[in-house]
Structures are given as C-alpha cells and as structure tokens.
C-alpha positions in Angstrom: -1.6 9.3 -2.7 -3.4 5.9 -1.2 -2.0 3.7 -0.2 1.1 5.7 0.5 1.0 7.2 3.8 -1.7 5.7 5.2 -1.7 3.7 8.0 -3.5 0.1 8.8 -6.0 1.4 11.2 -6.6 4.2 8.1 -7.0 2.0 5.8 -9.5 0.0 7.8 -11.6 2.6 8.2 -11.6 3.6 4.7 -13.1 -0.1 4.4 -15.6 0.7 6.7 -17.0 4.0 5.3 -17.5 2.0 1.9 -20.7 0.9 3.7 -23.6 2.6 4.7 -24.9 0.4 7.1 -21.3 1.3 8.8 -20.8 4.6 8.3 -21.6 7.1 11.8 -21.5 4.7 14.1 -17.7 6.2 15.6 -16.3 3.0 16.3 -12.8 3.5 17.2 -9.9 1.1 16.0 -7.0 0.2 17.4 -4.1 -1.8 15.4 -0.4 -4.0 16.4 1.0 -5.8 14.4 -1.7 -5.7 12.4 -4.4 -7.2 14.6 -7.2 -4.8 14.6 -9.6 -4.5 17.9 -12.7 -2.3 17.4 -14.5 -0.9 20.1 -17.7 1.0 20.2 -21.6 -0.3 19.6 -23.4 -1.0 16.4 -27.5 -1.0 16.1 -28.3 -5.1 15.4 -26.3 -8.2 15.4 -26.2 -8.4 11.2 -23.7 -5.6 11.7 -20.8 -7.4 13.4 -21.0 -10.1 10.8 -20.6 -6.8 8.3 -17.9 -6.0 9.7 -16.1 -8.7 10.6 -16.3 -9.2 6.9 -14.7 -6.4 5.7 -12.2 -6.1 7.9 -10.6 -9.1 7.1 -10.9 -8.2 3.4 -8.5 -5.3 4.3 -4.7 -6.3 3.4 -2.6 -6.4 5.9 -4.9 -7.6 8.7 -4.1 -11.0 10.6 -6.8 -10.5 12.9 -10.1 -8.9 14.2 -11.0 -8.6 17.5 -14.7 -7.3 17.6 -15.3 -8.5 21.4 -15.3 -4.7 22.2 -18.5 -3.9 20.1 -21.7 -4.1 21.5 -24.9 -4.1 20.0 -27.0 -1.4 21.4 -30.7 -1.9 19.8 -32.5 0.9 18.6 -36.3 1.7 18.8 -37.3 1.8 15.1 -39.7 -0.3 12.8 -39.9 -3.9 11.8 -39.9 -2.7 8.1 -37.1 -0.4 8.4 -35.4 -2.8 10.1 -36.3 -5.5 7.5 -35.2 -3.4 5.2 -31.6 -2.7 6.6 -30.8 -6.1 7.4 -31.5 -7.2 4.0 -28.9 -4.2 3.0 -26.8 -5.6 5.4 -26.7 -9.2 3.8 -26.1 -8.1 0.2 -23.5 -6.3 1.4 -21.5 -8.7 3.5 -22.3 -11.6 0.7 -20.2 -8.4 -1.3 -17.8 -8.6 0.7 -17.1 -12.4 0.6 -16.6 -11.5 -3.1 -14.3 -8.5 -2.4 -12.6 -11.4 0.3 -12.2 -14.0 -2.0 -10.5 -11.9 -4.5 -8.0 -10.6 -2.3 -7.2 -13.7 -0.9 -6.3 -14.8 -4.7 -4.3 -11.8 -5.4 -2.3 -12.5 -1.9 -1.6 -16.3 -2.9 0.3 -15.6 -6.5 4.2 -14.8 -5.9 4.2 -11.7 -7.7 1.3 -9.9 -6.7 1.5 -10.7 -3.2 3.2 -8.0 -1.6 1.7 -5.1 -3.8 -0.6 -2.6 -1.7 -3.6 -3.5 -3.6 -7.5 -2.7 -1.7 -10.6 -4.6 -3.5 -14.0 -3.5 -2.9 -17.6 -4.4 -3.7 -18.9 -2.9 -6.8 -22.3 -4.4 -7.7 -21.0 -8.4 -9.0 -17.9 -6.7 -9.6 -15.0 -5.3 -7.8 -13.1 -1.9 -7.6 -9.0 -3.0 -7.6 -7.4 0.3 -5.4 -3.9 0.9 -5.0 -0.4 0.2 -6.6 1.8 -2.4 -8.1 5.3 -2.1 -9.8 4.2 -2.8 -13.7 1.9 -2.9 -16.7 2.1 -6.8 -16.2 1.4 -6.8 -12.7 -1.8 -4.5 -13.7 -3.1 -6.8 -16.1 -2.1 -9.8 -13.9 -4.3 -8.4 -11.3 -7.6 -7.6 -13.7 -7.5 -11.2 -14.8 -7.0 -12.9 -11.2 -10.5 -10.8 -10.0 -11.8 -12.2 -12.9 -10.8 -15.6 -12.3 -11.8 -15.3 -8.7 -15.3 -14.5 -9.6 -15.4 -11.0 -10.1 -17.7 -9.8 -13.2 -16.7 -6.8 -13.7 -13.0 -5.3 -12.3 -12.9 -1.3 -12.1 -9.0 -0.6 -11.8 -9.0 2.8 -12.9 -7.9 3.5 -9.2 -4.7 1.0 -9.7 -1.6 3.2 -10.1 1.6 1.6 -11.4 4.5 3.2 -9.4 8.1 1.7 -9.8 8.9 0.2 -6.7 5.1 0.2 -4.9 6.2 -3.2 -3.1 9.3 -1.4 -1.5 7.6 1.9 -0.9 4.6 0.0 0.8 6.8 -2.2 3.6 8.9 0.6 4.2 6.1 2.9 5.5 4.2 -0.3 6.9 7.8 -1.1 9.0 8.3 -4.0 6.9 11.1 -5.4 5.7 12.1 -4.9 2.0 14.1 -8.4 0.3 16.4 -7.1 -2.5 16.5 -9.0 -5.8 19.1 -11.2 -5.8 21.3 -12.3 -9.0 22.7 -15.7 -10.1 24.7 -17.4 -12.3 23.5 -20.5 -14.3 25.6 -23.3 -13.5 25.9 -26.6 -15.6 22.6 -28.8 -14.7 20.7 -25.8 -14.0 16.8 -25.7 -14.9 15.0 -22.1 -13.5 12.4 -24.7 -12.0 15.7 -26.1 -10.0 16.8 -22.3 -9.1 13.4 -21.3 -7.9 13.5 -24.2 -5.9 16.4 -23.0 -4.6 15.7 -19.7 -4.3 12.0 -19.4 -3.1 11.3 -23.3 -2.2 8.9 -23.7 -4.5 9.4 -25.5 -8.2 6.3 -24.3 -9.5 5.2 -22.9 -13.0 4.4 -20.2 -11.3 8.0 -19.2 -9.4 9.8 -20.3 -12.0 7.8 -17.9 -14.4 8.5 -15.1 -12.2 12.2 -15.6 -13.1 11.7 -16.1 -16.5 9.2 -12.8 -16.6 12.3 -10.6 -14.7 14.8 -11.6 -17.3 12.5 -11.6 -20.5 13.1 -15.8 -21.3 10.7 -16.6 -23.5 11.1 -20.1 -23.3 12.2 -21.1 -19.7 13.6 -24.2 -21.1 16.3 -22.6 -22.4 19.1 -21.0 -19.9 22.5 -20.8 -20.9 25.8 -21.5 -18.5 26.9 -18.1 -17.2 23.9 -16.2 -17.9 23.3 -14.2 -14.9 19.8 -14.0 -14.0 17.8 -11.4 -11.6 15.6 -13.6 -8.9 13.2 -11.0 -7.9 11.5 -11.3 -4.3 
C-alpha cells in the first residue's frame, strides 16, 4: 500500500501523472540520493516551470535537474495553445499551494519524517500517505489548513504504527530509536529537549510532554523516567 514499497523515482511520477498537461509525454527519471534528473522533451516552455514545481513538492527530493528536457514545439493553434497554457498556470500556482504545505508539514518535529504526499485539489489539498497516530492525523489536517489550504481531503491518510520506521527503512534511511531518561533535580522538559534535540522550543518540548501524556509540562517529578521520541 503507498507509500510502502514505492520508490522515489515512483513516487515522482505518481506526481507527475496528477497532471494532465504532464501526463504521455514518457519522460524518464532517474534518482540518487534523492536528486531527481528528468530527461525527455515537453511541448512549450510553461511545462518545465510545471514540472519543476511538482517535483519539488514531492517528499524526499533535494533536487531537480530538468537540464535534460527539451522543449520540442508542436504545430497546433494559438487558441489551443492559449488555452493549455492557461491550464498550465492554474496548475503550477496549485502546486505552490500543494509546496507550501508540505514544506510546513516537513518543518514541525513530529510530522517531519512521516511519508506524507500533498496534492492540488481545487483551493484545497489531498493529504496521501501514513503517519504513526490519531494525533499526528489531526496534527496534519490543521497544519494544511494553517498553510493555506481550504479544504484538506485525508481520507487517503493511513495511520500505521510505526510509518516513520517502515518508511526510512525501505527508503535506506536510518531509523533513531526513542530514547529514555531520567529527571534529575533542576530538570525542566524545555532543558531536556534542549538537550536532547537542541532545540528549547514549545514545540520540542511538547513532543516529550505528548509521548508521556504530561498534561502540564511544568510539572516533572525526580526519577520519572520519560520516553524522548525522535
């Protein structure tokens, strides 16, 4: 089931196929390290900037090398082709949503390793993929929201216990444990996720809080063992 067992270079092209402007045109895509380089020809210019875009709204890619696409113009009419490049600009301004919202999923500490695909749906987007809990869900639904999205379809967001390891592992990644650790006198979780993450924000220190059900993260007791999830 996506995104288990797919590849990057999959998963781009997945990407690609959302869009009809893109779709037939056999471009082939190569991947390292997650830097994609396409090869192949597209009909006009406004098509490289389409999908340049969604490329890089594809997780996992650091970069996209299009230098191996030409643009091979075809003999058709100024309307049709009016009309195609206007298709062409809603859809990469859609894509700068579908962006934008993946970049804000990426930046928050516990949704940032979760295999999680956002496409264009009208003003909205379409959240695809897996993360490890109802809270991560419901994390994810507000943060598209709060990115600009106005409407968030996730009824193609699994929850699967341990998405984050499952992903890395097949991606050749590198799974971090969770860790445990005892409070010591003078500790604060802002001071242990500073330790811990190097970071003392709300945020990180939440995350602790969230993994070993504190309400109030003011109050830690000596001894309390606490799980630092990563």
């Amino acid at each position: 089931m996506w995104p288990f067992g797919k590849s990057l270079s999959a998963r781009v092209q997945d990407a690609i196929n959302q869009w009809p402007p893109l779709q037939g045109l056999g471009l082939n895509i190569q991947e390292q390290g997650g830097n994609i380089r396409i090869t192949g020809a597209v009909p006009r210019q406004p098509h490289l900037s389409l999908l340049q875009a969604t490329v890089e709204g594809v997780k996992g890619v650091k970069s996209v090398d299009l230098s191996g696409v030409i643009v091979a113009q075809q003999e058709v009419s100024e309307a049709a082709i009016a009309a195609e490049e206007e298709a062409i600009r809603k859809a990469t301004e859609a894509s700068k949503l579908a962006k934008k919202v993946l970049a804000t999923l990426e930046a928050n500490g516990e949704l940032k390793d979760d295999p999680i695909a956002v496409l264009q749906k009208g003003t909205g987007v379409v959240l695809k993929g897996a993360v490890d809990s109802q809270h991560e869900y419901n994390l994810a639904v507000q943060l598209a929201k709060q990115a600009g999205a106005t409407e968030v379809d996730a009824s193609e967001l699994q929850i699967v216990e341990g998405a984050k390891a499952r992903f890395a592992a097949e991606q050749g990644g590198v799974n971090i444990p969770d860790e445990w650790y005892t409070v010591q006198p003078g500790d604060t979780l802002s001071g242990i996720a500073l330790k811990f993450y190097g970071d003392a924000s709300r945020e990180s220190y939440m995350k602790i809080a969230k993994a070993n059900n504190i309400a109030n993260p003011d109050l830690i007791r000596v001894g309390q063992k606490l799980q630092i999830p990563r």
